[in-house]
C-alpha positions as CSV (number, residue, x, y, z in Angstrom):
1,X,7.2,-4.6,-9.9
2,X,3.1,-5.0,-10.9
3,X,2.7,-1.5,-9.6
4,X,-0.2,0.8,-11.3
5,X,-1.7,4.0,-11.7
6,X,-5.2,3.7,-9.9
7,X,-8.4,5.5,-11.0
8,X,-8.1,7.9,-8.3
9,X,-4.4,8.5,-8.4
10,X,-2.6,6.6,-6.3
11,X,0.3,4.2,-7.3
12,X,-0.4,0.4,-6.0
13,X,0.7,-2.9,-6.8
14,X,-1.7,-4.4,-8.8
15,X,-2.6,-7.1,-6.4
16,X,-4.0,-4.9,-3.6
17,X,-6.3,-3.5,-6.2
18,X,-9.7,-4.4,-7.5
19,X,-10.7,-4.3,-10.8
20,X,-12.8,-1.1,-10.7
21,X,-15.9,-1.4,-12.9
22,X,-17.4,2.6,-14.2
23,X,-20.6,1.1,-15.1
24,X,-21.4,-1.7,-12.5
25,X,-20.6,-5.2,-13.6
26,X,-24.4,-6.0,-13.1
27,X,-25.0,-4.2,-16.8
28,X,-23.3,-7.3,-18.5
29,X,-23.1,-5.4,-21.9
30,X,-19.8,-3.1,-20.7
31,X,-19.4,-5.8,-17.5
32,X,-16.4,-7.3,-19.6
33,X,-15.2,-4.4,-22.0
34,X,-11.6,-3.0,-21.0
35,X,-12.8,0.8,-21.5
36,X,-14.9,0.1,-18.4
37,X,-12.3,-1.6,-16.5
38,X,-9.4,-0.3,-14.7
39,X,-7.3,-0.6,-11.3
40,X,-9.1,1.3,-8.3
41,X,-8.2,0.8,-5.1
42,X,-10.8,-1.3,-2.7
43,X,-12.5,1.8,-0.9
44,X,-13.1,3.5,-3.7
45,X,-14.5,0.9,-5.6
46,X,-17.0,0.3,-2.6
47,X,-17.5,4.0,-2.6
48,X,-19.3,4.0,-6.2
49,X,-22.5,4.5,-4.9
50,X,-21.0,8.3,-4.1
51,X,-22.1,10.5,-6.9
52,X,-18.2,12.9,-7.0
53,X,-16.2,9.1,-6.9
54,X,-18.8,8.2,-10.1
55,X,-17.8,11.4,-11.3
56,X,-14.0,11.7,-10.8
57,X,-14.0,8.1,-12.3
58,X,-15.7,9.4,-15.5
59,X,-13.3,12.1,-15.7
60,X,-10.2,9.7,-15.3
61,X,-12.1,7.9,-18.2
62,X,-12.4,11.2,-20.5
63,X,-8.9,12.2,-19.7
64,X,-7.8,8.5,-20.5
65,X,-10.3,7.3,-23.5
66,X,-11.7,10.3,-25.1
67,X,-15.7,11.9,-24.1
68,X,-16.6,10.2,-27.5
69,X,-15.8,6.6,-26.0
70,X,-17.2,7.4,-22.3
71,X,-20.5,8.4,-23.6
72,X,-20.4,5.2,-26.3
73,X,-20.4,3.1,-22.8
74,X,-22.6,5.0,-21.1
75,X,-24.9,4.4,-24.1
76,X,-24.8,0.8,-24.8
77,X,-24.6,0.3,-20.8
78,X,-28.7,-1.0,-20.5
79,X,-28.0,-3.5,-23.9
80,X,-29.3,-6.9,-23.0
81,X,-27.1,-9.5,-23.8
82,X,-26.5,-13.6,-22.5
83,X,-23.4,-14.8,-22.9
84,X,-23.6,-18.2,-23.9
85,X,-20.6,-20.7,-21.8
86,X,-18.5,-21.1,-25.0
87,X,-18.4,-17.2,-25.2
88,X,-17.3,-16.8,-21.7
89,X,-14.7,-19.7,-22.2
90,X,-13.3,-18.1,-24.9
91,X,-13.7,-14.3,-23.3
92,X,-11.6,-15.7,-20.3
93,X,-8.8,-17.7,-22.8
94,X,-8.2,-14.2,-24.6
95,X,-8.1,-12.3,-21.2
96,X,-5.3,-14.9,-19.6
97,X,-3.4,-14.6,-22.8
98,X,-3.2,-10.7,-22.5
99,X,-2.3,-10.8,-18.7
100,X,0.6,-13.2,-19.4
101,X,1.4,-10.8,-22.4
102,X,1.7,-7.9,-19.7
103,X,3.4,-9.8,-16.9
104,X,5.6,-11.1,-19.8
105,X,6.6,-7.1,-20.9
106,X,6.7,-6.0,-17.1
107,X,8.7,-9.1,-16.2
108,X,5.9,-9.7,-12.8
């Protein structure tokens, strides 16, 4: 039960993973979009300053979402935006709702 396919490869329950950001969660434009978020385990994601782990996460990303929708994120990555505290409520409702959708499918 609540195991996944990590970024790298490797099979882990979901809990002993982090949520592994492609572009850094610092470029608030992609922080929050679901193309540029996916299970990676912990050293890894601390490994993202490595140029081949930045790379063989882009190539998970092609093989997953298409070149077209890699290089759309890497495009829109350095967009300013401010999310005001009503957007981030609501951002965080829709989230819980699809998490308890999954768990709900994958009976976790």
């Amino acid at each position: 039960k609540g195991i996944v396919k990590c970024v790298h490869g490797s099979y882990r329950n979901y809990k002993s993973c982090d949520a592994g950001h492609y572009l850094p969660s610092t470029k608030l434009f992609t922080c929050f979009n679901p193309l540029n978020v996916w299970p990676q385990e912990k050293f890894k994601n601390m490994d993202m300053m490595n140029p081949v782990t930045v790379m063989e996460y882009r190539k998970f990303l092609i093989d997953k979402i298409g070149l077209e929708q890699v290089e759309w994120l890497e495009s829109v990555a350095n967009l300013s935006i401010k999310y005001s505290t009503f957007e981030l409520v609501q951002m965080k409702r829709e989230f819980d709702k699809q998490i308890a959708e999954i768990k709900k499918l994958k009976n976790i």
